[in-house]
PyMOL commands that place a pseudoatom at each C-alpha (Angstrom):
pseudoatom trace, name=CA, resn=UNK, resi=1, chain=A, elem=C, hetatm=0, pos=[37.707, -56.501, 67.961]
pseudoatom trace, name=CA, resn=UNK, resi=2, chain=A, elem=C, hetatm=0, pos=[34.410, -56.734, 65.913]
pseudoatom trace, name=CA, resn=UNK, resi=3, chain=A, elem=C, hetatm=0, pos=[34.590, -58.880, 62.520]
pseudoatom trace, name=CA, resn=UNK, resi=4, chain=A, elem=C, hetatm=0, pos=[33.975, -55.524, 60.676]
pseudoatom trace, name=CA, resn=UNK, resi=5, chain=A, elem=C, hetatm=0, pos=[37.699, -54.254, 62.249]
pseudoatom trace, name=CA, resn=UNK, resi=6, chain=A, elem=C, hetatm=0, pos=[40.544, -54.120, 59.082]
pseudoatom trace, name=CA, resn=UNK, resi=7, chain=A, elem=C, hetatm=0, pos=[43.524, -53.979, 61.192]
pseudoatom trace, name=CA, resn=UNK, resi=8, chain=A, elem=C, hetatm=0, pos=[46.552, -51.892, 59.977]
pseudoatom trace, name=CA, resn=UNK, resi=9, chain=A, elem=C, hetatm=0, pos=[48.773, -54.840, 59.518]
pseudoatom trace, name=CA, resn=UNK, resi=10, chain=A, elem=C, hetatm=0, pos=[45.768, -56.592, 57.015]
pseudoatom trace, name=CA, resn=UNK, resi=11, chain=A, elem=C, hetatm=0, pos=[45.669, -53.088, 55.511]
pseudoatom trace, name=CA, resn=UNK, resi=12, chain=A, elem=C, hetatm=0, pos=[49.463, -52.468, 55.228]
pseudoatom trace, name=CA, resn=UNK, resi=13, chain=A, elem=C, hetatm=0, pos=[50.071, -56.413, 53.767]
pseudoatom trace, name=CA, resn=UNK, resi=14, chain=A, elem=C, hetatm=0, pos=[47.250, -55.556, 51.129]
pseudoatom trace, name=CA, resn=UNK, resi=15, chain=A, elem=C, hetatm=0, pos=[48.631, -52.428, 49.926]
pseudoatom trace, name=CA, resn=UNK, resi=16, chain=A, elem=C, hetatm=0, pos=[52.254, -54.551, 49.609]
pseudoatom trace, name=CA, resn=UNK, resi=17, chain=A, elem=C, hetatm=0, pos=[50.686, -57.323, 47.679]
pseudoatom trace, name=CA, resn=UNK, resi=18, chain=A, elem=C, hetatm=0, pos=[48.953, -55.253, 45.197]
pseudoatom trace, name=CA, resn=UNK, resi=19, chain=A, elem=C, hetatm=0, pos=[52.117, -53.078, 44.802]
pseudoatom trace, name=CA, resn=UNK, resi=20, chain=A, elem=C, hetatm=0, pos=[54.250, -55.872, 44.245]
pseudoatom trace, name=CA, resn=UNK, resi=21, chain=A, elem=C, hetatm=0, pos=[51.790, -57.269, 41.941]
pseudoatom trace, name=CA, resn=UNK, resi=22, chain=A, elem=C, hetatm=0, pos=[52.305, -57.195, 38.172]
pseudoatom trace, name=CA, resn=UNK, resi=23, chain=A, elem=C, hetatm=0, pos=[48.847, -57.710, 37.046]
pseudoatom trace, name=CA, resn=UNK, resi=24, chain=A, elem=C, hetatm=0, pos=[45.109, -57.765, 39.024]
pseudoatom trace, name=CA, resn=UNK, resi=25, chain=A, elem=C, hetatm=0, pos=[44.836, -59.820, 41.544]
pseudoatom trace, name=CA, resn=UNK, resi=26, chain=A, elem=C, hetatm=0, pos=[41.575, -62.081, 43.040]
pseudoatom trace, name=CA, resn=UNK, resi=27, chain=A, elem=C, hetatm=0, pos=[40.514, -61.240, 46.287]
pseudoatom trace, name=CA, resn=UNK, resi=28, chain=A, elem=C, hetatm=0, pos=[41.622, -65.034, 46.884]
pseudoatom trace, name=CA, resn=UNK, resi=29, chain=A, elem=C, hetatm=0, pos=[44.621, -64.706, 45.385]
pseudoatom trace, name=CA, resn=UNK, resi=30, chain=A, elem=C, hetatm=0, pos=[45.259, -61.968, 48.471]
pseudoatom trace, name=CA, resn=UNK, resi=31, chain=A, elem=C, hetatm=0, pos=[43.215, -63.442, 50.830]
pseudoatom trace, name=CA, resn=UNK, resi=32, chain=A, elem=C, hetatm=0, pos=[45.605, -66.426, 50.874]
pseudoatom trace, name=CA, resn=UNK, resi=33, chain=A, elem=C, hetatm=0, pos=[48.579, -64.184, 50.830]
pseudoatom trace, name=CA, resn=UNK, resi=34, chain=A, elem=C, hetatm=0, pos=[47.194, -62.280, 53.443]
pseudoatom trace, name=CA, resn=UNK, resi=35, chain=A, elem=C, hetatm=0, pos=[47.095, -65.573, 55.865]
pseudoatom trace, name=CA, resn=UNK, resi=36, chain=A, elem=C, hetatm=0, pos=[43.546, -64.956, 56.156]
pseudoatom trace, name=CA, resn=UNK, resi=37, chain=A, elem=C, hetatm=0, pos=[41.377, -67.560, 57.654]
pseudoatom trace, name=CA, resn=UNK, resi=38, chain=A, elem=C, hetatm=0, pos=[37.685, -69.082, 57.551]
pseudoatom trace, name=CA, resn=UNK, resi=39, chain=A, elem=C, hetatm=0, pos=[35.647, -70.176, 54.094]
pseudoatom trace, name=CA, resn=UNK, resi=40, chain=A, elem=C, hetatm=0, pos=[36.059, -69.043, 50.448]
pseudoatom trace, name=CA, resn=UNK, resi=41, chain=A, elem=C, hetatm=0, pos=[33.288, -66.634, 51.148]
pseudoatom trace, name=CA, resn=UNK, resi=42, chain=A, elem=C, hetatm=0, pos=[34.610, -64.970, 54.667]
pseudoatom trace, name=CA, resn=UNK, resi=43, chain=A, elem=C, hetatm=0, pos=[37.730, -64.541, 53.084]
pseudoatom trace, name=CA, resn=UNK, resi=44, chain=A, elem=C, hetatm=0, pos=[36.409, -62.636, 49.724]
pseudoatom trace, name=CA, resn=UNK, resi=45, chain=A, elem=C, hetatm=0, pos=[34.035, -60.214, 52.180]
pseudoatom trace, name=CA, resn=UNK, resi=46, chain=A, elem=C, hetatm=0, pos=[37.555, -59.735, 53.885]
pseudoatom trace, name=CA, resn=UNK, resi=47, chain=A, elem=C, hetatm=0, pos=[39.105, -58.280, 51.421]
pseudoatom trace, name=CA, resn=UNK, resi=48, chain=A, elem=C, hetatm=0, pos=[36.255, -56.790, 50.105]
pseudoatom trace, name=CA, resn=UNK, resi=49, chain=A, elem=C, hetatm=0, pos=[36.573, -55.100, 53.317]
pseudoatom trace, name=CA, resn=UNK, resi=50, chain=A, elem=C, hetatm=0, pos=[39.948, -54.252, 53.329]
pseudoatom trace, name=CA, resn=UNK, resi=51, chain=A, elem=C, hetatm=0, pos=[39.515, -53.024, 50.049]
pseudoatom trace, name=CA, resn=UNK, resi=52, chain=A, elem=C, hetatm=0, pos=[37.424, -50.506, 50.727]
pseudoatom trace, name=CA, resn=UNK, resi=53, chain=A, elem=C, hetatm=0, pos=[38.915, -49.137, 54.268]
pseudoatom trace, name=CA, resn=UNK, resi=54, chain=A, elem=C, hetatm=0, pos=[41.959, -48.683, 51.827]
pseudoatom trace, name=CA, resn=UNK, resi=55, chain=A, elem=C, hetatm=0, pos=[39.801, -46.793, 49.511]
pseudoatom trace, name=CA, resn=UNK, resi=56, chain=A, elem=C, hetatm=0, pos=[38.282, -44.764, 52.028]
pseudoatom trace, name=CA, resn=UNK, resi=57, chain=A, elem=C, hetatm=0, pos=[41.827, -43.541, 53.274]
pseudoatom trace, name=CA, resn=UNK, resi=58, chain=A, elem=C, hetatm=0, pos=[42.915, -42.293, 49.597]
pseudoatom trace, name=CA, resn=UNK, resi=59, chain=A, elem=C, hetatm=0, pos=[44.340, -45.406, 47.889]
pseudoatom trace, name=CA, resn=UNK, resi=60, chain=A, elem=C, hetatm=0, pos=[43.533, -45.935, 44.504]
pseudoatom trace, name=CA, resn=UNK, resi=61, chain=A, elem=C, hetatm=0, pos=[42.563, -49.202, 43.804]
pseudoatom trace, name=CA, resn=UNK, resi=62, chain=A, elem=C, hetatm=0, pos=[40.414, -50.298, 41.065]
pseudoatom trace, name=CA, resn=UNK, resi=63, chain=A, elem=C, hetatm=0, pos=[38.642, -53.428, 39.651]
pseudoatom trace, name=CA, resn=UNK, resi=64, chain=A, elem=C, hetatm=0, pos=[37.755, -56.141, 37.023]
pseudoatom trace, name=CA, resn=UNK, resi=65, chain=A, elem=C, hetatm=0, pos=[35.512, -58.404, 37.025]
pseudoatom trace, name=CA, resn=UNK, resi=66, chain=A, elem=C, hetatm=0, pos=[37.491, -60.941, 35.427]
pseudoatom trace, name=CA, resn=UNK, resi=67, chain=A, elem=C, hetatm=0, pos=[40.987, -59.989, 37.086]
pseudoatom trace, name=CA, resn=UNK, resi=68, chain=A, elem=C, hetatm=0, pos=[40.821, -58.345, 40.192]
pseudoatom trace, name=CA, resn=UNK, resi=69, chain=A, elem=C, hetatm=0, pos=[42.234, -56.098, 42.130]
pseudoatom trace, name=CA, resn=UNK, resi=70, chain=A, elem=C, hetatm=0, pos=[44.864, -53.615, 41.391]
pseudoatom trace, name=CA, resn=UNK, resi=71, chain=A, elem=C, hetatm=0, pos=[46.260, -50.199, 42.940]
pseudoatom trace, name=CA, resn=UNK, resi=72, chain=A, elem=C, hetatm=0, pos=[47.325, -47.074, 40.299]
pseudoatom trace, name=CA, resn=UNK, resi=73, chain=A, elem=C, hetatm=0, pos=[48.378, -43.919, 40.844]
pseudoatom trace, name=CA, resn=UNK, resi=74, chain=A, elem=C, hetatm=0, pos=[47.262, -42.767, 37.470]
pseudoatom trace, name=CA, resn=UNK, resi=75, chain=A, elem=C, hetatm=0, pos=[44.462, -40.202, 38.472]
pseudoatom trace, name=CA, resn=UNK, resi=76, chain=A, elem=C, hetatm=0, pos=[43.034, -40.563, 35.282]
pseudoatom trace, name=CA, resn=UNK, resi=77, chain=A, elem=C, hetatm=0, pos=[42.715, -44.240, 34.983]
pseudoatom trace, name=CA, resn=UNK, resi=78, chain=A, elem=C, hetatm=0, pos=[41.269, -44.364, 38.642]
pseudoatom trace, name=CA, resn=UNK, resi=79, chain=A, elem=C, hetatm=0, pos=[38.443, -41.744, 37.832]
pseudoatom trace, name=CA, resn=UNK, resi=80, chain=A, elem=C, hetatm=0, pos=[37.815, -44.057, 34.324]
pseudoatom trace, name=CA, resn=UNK, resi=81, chain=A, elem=C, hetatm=0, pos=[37.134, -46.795, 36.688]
pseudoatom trace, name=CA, resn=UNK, resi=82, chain=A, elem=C, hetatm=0, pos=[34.565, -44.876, 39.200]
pseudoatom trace, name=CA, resn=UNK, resi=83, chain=A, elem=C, hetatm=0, pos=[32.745, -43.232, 36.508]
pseudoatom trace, name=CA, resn=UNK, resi=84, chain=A, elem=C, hetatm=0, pos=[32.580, -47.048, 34.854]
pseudoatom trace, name=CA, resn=UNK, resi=85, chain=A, elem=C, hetatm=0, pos=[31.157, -48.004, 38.590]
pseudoatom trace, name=CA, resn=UNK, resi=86, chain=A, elem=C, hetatm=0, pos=[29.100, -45.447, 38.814]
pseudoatom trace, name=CA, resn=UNK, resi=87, chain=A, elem=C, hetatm=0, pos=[27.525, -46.585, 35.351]
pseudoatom trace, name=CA, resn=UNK, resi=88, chain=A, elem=C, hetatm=0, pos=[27.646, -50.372, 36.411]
pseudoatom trace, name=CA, resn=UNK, resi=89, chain=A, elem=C, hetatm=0, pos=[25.258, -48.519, 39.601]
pseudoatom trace, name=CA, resn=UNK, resi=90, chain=A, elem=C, hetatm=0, pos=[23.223, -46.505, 37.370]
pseudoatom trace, name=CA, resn=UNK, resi=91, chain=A, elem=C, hetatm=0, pos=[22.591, -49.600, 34.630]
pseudoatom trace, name=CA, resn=UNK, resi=92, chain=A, elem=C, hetatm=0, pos=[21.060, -52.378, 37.622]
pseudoatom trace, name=CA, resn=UNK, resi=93, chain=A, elem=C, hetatm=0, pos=[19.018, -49.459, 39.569]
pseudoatom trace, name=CA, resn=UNK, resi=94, chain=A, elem=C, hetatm=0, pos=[17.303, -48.758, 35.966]
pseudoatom trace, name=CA, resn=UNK, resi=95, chain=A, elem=C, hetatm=0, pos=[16.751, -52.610, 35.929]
pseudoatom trace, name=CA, resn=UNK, resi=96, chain=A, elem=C, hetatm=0, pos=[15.546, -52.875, 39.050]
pseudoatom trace, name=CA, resn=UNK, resi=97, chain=A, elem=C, hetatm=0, pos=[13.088, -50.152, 38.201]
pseudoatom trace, name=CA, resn=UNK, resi=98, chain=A, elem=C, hetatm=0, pos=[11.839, -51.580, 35.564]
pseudoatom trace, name=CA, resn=UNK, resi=99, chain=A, elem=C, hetatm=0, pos=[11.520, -55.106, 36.727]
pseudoatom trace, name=CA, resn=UNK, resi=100, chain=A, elem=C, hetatm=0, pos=[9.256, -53.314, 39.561]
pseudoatom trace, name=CA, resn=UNK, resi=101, chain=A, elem=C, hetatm=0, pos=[6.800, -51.539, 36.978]
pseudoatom trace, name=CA, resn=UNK, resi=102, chain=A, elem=C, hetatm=0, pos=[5.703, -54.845, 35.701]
pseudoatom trace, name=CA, resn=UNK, resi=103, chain=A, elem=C, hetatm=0, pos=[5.003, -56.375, 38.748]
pseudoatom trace, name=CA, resn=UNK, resi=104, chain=A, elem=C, hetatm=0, pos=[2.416, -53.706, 39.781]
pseudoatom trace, name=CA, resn=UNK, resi=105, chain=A, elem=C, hetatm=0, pos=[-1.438, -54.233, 40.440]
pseudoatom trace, name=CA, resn=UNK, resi=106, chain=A, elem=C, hetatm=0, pos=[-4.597, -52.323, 40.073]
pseudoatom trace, name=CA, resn=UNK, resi=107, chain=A, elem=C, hetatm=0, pos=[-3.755, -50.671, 43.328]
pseudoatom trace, name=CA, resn=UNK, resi=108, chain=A, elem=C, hetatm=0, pos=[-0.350, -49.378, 42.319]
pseudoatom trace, name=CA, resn=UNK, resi=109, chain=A, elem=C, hetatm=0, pos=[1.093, -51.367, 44.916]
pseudoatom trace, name=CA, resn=UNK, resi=110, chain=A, elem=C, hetatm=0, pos=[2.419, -54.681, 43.215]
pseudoatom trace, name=CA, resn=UNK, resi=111, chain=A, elem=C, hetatm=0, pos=[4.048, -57.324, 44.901]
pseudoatom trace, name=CA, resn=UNK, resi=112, chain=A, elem=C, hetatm=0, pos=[5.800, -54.889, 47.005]
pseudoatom trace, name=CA, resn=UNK, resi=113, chain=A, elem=C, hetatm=0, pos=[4.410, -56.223, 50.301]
pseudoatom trace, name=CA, resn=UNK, resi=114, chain=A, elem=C, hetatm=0, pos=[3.886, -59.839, 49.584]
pseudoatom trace, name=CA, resn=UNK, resi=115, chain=A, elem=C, hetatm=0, pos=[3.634, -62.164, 46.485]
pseudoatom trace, name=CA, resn=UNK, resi=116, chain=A, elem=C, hetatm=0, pos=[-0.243, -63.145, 44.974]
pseudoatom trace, name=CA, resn=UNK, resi=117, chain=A, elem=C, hetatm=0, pos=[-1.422, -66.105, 45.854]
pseudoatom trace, name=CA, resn=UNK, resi=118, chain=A, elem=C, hetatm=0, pos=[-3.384, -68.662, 44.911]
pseudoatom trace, name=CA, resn=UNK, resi=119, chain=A, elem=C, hetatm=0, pos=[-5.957, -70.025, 46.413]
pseudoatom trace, name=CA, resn=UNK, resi=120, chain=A, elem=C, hetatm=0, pos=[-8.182, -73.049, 45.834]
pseudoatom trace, name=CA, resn=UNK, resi=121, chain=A, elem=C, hetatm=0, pos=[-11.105, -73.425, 47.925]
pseudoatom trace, name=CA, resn=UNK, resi=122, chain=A, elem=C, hetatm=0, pos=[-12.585, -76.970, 48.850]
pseudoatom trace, name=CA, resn=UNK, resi=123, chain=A, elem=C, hetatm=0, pos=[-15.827, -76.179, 46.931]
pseudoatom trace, name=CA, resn=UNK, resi=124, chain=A, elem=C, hetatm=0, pos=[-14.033, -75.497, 43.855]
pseudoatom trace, name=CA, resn=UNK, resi=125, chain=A, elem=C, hetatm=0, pos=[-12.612, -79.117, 43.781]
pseudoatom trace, name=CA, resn=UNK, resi=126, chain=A, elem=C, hetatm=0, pos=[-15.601, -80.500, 44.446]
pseudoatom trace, name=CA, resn=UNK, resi=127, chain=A, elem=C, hetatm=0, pos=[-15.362, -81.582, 47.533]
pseudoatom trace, name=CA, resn=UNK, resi=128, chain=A, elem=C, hetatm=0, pos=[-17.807, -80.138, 49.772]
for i in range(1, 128): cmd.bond("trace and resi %d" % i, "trace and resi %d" % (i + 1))
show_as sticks, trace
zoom trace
């Protein structure tokens, strides 16, 4: 088994949790009822993980940024929250974009390949 596996049993405990839950949840909050192991970090990408294996098989599970994780079966309420991702998406690829515009050069090819640098040559500090 590859770290990328989500077992059934991870998957199946999730889907309990946030069932059983009465408000969002943190991805540490389950990660620690999960059991799951390793640093703050592993465990978030875990069920960040999980999370999304879930998603892929149907569940609806949506997010906050401030509460976390929670499962509906409201259709409605589950599209609100894609169409609010897909604008979340849409909003830091426009930023993106335009933070790349400003950083191009004479040759239209800006700092894509590597940053400017400065030099300073010994016979400019008058040392030669």
């Amino acid at each position: 088994m590859t770290k990328k596996d989500v077992t059934t049993s991870e998957q199946a405990g999730c889907l309990r949790i946030l069932r059983a839950a009465s408000e969002p949840m943190t991805a540490a909050d389950i990660a620690a009822r999960l059991g799951l192991g390793g640093c703050r970090e592993s465990k978030r990408r875990r069920v960040r993980l999980i999370i999304k294996k879930l998603r892929d098989s149907g569940s609806m599970i949506g997010a906050t940024r401030q509460g976390g994780y929670m499962i509906t079966d409201d259709v409605s309420e589950y599209r609100d929250y894609l169409e609010g991702r897909q604008n979340d998406q849409k909003r830091i690829f426009g930023e993106t974009h335009k933070k790349k515009k400003m950083l191009v050069d004479s040759k239209g090819q800006g700092m894509l390949f590597e940053p400017p640098r400065i030099r300073v040559g010994v016979a400019s500090m008058g040392l030669a």
